[in-house]
N, C-alpha and C positions, 0 to 999 in steps of 0.2 A: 530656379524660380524662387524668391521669398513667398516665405509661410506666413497665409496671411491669419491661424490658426494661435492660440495660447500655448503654452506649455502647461503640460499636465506633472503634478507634486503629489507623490504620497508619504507617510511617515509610515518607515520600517520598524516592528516593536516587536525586540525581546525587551523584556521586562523593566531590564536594568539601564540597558542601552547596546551597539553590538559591538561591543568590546567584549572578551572575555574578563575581562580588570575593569568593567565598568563601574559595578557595584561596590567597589574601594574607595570609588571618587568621594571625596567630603560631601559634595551637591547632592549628590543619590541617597534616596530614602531605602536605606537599607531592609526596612521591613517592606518595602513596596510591591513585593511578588506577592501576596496574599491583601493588598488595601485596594479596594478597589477607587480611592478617591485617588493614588498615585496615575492610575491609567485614566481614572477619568480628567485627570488634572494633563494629560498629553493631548488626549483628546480633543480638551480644548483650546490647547495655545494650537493644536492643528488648524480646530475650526476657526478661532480669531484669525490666522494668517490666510486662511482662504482653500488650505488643500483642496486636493480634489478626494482625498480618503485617509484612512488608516488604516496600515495590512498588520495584520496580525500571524506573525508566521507560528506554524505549530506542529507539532510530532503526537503522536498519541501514546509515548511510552517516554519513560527516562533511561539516558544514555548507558549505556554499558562499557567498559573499558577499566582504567588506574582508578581506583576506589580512592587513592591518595588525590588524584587529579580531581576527578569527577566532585568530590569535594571541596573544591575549591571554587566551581563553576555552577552558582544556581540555574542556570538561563532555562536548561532541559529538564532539568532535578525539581524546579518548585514553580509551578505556572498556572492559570487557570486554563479552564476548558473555555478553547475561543468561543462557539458558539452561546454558552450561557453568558461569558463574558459582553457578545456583542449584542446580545437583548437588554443586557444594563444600560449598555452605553448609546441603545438606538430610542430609548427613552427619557435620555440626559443628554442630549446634544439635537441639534436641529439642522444641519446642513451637511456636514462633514462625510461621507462615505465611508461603509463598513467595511475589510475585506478582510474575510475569516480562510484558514487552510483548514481542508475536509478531503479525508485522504479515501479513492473509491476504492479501493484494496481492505479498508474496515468497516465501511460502513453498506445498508442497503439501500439503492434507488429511492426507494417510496420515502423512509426516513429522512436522508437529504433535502425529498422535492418539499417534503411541509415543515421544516426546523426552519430552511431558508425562507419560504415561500412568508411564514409567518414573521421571521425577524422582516423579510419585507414590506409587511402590511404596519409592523410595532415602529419600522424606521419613517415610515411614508415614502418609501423608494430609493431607500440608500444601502445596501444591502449589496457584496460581493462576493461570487464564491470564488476560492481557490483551488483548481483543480489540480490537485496529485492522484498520482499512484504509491507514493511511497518510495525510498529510496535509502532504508536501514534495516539491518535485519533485526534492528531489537522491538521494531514494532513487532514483526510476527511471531516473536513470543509471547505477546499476549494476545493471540485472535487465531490460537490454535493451530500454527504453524511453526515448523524449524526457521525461522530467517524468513526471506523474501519468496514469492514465486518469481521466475524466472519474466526477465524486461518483457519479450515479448505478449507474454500472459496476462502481465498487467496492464501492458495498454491495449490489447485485444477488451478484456473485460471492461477497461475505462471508456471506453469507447461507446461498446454497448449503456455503461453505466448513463452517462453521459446524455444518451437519445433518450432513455427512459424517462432521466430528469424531465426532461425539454418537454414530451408528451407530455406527463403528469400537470405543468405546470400548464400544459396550453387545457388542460379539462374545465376549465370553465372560459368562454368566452368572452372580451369585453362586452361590457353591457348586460350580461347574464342573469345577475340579480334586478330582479324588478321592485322586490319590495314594496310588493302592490298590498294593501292591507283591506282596501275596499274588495275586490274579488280574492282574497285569500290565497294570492299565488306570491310565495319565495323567489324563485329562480325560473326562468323561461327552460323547461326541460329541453327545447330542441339547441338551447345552445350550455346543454353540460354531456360531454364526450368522456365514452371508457376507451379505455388506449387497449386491453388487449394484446400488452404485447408476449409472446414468447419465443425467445433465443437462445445465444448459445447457451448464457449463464445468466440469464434473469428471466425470471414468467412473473409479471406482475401486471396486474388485471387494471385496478384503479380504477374508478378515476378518486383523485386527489381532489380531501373534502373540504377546502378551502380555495374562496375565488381569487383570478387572476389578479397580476400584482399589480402596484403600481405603478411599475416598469417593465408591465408586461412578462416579464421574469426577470430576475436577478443576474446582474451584471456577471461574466464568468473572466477568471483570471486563471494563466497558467504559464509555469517555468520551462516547461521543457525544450530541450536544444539539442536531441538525440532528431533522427527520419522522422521516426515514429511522434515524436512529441513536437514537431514544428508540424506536419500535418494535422494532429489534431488542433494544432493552437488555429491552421489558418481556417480548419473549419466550424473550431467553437471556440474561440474566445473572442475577448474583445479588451484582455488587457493580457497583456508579455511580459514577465519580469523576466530580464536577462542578464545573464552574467558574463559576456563577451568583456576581453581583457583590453580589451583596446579599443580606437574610432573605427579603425578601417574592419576590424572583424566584424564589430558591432553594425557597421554599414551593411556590411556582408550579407548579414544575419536578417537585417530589417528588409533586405530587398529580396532575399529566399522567403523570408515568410507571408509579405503582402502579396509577392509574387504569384504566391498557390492558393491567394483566397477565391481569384474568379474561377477556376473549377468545380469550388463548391457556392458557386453564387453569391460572392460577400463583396461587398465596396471595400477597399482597402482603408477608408477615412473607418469604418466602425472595427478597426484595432490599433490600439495604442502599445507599442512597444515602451518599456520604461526599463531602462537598467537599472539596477541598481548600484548605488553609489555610497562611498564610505566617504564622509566631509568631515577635514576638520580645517575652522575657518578662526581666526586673529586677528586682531589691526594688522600684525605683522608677520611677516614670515618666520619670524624667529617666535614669536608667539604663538602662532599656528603649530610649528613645530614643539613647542614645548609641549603640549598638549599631549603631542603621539608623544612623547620621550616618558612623560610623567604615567600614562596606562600600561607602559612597556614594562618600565620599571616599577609598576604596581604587580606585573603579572609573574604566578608563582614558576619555577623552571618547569614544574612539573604539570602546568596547567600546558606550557609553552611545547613541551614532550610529544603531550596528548596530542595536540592541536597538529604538530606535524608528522605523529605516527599517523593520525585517519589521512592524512591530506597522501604518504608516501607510500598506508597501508606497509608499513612496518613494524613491527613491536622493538622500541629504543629505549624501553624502562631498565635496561643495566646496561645502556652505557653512558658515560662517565662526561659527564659537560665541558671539563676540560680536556679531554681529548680531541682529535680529530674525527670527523665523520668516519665510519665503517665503508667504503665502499660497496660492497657486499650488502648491505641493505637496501643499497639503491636499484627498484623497480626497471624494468625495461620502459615502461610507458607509464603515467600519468593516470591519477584517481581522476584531476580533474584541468586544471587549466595547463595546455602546453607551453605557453609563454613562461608562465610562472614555474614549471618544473625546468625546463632548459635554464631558465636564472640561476635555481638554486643547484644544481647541478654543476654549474660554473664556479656557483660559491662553494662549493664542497671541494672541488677539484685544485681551487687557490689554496688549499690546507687549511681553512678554518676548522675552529672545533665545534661540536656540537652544539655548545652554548652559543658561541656567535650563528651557527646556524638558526637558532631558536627564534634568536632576536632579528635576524635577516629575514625570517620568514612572517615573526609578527606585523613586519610594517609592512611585505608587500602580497601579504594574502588576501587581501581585499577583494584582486583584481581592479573592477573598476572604483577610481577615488582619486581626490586632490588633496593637497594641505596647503594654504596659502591666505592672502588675503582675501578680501569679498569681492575685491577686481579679478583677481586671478580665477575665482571659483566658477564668477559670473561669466566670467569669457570661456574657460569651458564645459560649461552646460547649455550658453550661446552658442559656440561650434556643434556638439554634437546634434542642439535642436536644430536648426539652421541647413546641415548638413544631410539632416536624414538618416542618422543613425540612433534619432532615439523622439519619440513623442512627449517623453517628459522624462520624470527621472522617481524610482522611490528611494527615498533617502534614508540610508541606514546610518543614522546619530551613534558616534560612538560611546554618547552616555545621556541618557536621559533621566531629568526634560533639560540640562544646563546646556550640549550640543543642539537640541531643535534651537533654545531657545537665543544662542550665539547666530545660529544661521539665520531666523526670523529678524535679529537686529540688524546683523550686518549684511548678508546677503539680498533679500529678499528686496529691498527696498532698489536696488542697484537692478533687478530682474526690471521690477515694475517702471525703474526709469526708463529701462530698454525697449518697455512695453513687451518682453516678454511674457508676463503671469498677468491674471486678473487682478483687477480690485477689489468685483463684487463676484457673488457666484451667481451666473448665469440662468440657472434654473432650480426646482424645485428639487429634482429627482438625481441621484449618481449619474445614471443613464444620460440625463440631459446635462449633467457640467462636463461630464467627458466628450460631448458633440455626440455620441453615439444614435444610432436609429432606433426606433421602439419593433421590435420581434415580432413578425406575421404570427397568427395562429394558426397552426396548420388545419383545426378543422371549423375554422370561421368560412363560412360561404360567400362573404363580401369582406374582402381587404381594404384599410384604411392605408392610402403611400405611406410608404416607411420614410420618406422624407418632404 
């Protein structure tokens, strides 16, 4: 059946762009990881085109690994803190959606429920969290930890994490504040609720000294593609980034996770799966193509080294670029996508040397991504919405803002002739341009439909 529904567009932001060679590009403001007029200047060629947000992806530590490498690579090494970054920009932008990563492994319930709750009141209801757990150990050297706790630990506690927000944020009721000044009353006390809770790993009483949002609470977004992390997605989120390597996985994936929303009572229309995608678009194909050739060849071998030691979880800092791969260093299974390690596997096995491995792997670790014209792009981001294996797409520019700003010229217009994207945006609030439903309050005594 056609979708009679928009496609949903977010702009993926490391600082530079996601290229590891981004920040080489001539177009890129090299000093832009510390200005804040670089990101607000993304921001807004976002909100001119109409996105539905900006995700801000983030780590709470910098990388550890080749001191020679890691040097060569700002993206982890020099960044703001998303959430102050997104109180800037929820005051300097008016329509565009905020989505910050806030990992529940470092931080506590209560902290989360009012940083967010307030950048949602500063945005007027554009405000996304990101929900991780984490998934490096060099964050937990700094939060007083060897490395990681073990998967299943972390999303046991996110889990919990996760409800406590949800309370917290339902402590004041809509309509709560009365703001009656003739009889002297603030807030109607019988609709501000203490939540009370205690569990495995949280006793936090509350309630949360700031009222409901104005989206009811803050839109939640979350990556994970592990049992554990497609369940929590089908019972708390409401946006998916996914890294499925292909259509038919990516279908796979959307129909297991809508799949388990009615268990926990959610309409399958209030989550939006969004892959992410790596674009790079040309008049021509050989134009398109010069592009990846040119960031390829910007990037240092040993930047390239890095990049497929974490991916093979091997250390390959002495061997020799012109030789052939080591066998021997190759993994029984796969850090992360299967498709993509069977490739390079193949290519290791044809007697390549490491250096063409490097370079093999720079153009196809993306996973999901095209390079082509703005027909070819359009057709598919057309198939995969169409299809059902994705509700929009967040688009990871391999250099910013000259990659948003090729795609906004050439692509987009080709979407809207399809009548894929919008025009205008829909509503006031994230919540309402994403279609999404506004959030019962669990201890409201008369429910408004959620739709």
């Amino acid at each position: 059946m056609a979708r009679t529904d928009k496609m949903k567009l977010g702009t993926f932001v490391y600082t530079f762009g996601f290229h590891p060679a981004s920040w080489l590009h001539p177009a890129s403001d090299v000093g832009g990881a510390n200005d804040f007029a670089h990101l607000l200047g993304v921001a807004k060629r976002s909100e001119a085109a109409k996105f539905d947000f900006m995700f801000m992806a983030d780590s709470p530590a910098a990388a550890v690994g080749d001191p020679n490498a890691l040097a060569r690579i700002p993206t982890k090494m020099n960044r703001f803190e998303p959430l102050s970054l997104l109180s800037a920009l929820a005051v300097t932008t008016s329509n565009l959606g905020l989505v910050a990563t806030v990992s529940t492994s470092y931080y506590e319930p209560y902290n989360v429920a009012r940083l967010f709750a307030s950048i949602d009141h500063l945005s007027n209801g554009r405000v996304c969290w990101n929900v991780v757990t984490s998934d490096h150990d060099e964050t937990g050297y700094n939060f007083n930890r060897e490395g990681l706790d073990p998967h299943a630990l972390r999303y046991e506690r996110g889990n919990e994490f996760v409800d406590v927000v949800f309370g917290l944020w339902d402590s004041f009721e809509e309509g709560a504040l009365l703001l009656d000044r003739e009889n002297g009353v603030y807030y109607d006390k019988d609709k501000h609720h203490t939540l009370n809770h205690k569990g495995k790993h949280f006793q936090v009483r509350g309630p949360l000294n700031i009222a409901r949002t104005p989206q009811g609470r803050p839109v939640i977004a979350q990556a994970g593609g592990s049992e554990p992390g497609m369940d929590m997605a089908a019972r708390t989120a409401e946006i998916v980034f996914s890294l499925a390597s292909n259509i038919e996985r990516n279908r796979a994936f959307y129909e297991n996770v809508k799949s388990r929303m009615p268990a926990y009572g959610r309409d399958a229309d209030d989550l939006k799966i969004m892959p992410g995608i790596v674009l790079n678009v040309g008049e021509t194909e050989a134009e398109a193509k010069a592009k990846v050739d040119y960031l390829i060849d910007k990037m240092h071998p040993d930047v390239g080294r890095l990049m497929l030691s974490e991916f093979l979880e091997a250390d390959l800092r002495d061997v020799p670029l012109d030789k052939p791969f080591p066998m021997d260093r190759l993994p029984a299974a796969p850090k992360g996508s299967r498709a993509l390690f069977d490739e390079l596997v193949g290519f290791v096995r044809s007697g390549h040397t490491v250096g063409e491995l490097i370079r093999h792997y720079a153009e196809k670790h993306t996973g999901n991504g095209i390079t082509g014209t703005p027909t070819q792009i359009a057709d598919f981001m057309e198939e995969w919405f169409e299809t059902r294996a994705a509700d929009g797409f967040i688009l990871m520019f391999p250099t910013l803002p000259s990659s948003l700003d090729d795609f906004v010229r050439l692509v987009l217009p080709e979407l809207r002739r399809r009548g894929l994207f919008r025009e205008e945006y829909e509503g006031r609030t994230l919540r309402e341009n994403l279609g999404l439903s506004m959030p019962a309050n669990r201890f409201a005594t008369t429910q408004t439909p959620a739709r």
